[in-house]
Residue frames as qw, qx, qy, qz and C-alpha x, y, z in Angstrom:
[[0.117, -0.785, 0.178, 0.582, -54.66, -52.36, 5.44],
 [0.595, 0.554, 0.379, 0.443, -54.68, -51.92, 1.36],
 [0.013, -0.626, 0.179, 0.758, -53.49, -49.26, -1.01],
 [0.704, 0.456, 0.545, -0.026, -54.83, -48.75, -4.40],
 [0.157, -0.717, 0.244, 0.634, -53.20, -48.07, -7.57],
 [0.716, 0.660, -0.107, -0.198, -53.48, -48.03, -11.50],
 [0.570, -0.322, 0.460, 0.600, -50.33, -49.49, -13.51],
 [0.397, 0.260, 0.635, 0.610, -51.97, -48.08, -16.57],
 [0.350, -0.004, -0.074, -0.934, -53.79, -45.02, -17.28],
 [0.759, -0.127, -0.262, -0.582, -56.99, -46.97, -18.68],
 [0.410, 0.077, -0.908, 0.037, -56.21, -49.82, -16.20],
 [0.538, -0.686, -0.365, -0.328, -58.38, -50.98, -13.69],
 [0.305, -0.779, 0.312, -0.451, -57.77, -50.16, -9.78],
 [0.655, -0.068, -0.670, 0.343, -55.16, -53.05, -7.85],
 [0.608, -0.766, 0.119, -0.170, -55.35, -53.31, -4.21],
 [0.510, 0.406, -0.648, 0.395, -51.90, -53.62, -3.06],
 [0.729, -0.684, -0.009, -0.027, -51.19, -55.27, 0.64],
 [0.241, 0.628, -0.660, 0.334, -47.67, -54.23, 2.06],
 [0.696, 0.046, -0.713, 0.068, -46.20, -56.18, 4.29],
 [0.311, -0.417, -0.613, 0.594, -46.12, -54.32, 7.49],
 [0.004, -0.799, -0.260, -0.542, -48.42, -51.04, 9.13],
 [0.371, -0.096, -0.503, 0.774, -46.78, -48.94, 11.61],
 [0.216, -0.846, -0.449, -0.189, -49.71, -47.03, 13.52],
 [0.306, -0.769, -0.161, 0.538, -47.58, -45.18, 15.65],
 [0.171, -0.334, 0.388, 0.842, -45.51, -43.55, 12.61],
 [0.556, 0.641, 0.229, -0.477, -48.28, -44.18, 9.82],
 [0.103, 0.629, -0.614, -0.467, -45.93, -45.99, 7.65],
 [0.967, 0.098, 0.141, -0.188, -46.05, -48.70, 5.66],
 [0.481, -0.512, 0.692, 0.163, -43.64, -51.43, 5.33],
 [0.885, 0.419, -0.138, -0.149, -42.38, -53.54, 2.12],
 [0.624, -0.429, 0.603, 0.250, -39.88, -56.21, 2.56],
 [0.634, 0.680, -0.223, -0.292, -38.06, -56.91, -0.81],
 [0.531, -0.432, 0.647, 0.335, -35.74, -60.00, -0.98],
 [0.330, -0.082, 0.679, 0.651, -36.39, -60.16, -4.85],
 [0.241, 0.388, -0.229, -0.860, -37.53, -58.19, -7.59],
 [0.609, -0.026, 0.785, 0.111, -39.53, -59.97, -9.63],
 [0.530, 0.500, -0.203, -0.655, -40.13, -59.56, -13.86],
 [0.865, 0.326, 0.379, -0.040, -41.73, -62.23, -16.09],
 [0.448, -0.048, 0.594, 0.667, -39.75, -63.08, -19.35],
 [0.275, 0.515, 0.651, 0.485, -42.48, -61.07, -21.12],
 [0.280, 0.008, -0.187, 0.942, -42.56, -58.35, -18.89],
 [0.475, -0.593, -0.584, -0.288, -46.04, -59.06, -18.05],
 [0.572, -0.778, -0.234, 0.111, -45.09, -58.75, -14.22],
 [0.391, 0.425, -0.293, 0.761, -42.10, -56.21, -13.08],
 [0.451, -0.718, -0.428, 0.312, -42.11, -55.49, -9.28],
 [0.476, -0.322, -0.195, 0.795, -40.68, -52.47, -9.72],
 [0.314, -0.342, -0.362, -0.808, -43.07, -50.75, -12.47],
 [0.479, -0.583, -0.611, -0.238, -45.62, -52.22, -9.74],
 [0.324, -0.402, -0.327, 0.791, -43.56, -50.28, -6.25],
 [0.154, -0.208, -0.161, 0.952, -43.17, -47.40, -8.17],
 [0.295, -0.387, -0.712, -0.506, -46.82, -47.20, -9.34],
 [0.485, -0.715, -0.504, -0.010, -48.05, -47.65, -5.95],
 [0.410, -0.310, -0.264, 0.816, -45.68, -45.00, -4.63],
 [0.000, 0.254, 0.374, 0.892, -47.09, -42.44, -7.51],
 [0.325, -0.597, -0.508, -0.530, -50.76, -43.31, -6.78],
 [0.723, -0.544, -0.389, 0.174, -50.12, -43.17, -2.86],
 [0.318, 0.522, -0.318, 0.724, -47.62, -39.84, -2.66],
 [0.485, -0.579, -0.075, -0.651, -49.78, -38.94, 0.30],
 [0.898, -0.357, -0.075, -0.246, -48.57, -41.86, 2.21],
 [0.165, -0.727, 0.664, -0.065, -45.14, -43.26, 4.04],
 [0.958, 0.284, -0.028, -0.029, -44.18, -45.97, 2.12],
 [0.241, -0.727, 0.643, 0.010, -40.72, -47.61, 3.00],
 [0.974, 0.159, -0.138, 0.078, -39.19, -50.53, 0.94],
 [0.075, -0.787, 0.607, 0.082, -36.42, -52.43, 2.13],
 [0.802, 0.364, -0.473, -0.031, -34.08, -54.67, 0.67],
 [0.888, -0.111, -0.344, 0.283, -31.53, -57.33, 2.12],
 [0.466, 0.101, -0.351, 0.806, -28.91, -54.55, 2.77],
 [0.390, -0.571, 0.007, -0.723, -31.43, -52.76, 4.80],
 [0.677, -0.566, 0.030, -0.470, -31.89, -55.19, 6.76],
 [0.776, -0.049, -0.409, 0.477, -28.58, -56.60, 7.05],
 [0.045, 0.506, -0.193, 0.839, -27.88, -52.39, 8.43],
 [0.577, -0.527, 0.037, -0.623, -30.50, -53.36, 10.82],
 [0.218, -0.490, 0.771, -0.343, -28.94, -56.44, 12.18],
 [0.833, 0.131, 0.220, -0.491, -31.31, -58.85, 10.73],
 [0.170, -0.309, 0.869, 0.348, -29.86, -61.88, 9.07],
 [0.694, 0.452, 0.081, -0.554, -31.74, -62.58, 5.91]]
């Protein structure tokens, strides 16, 4: 299970893999316990989420963080 998405206009096409696929709901899952951005700002997970959220409107895409899943009862 991929999704594909541009971070640039003239960039080429990434294949993003989330972390979970719910078939009964059709959702996809991203666990986040940290953001990550280079000191040069080469990598930024969050220009890269909201990228793949843009190229992928069409799709249920759910990120959660720590307090999500402390709400759920998980202990992270």
């Amino acid at each position: 299970i991929n999704l594909k998405y541009k971070l640039f206009e003239e960039d080429y096409i990434h294949t993003y893999y989330p972390d979970f696929y719910l078939p009964e709901s059709n959702e996809y899952i991203e666990i986040k316990g940290h953001w990550w951005k280079s000191s040069d700002g080469r990598v930024d997970d969050r220009r890269k989420m909201k990228k793949i959220l843009e190229c992928n409107s069409d799709k249920k895409i759910t990120i959660l963080e720590k307090q999500d899943l402390l709400k759920l009862g998980i202990e992270v």
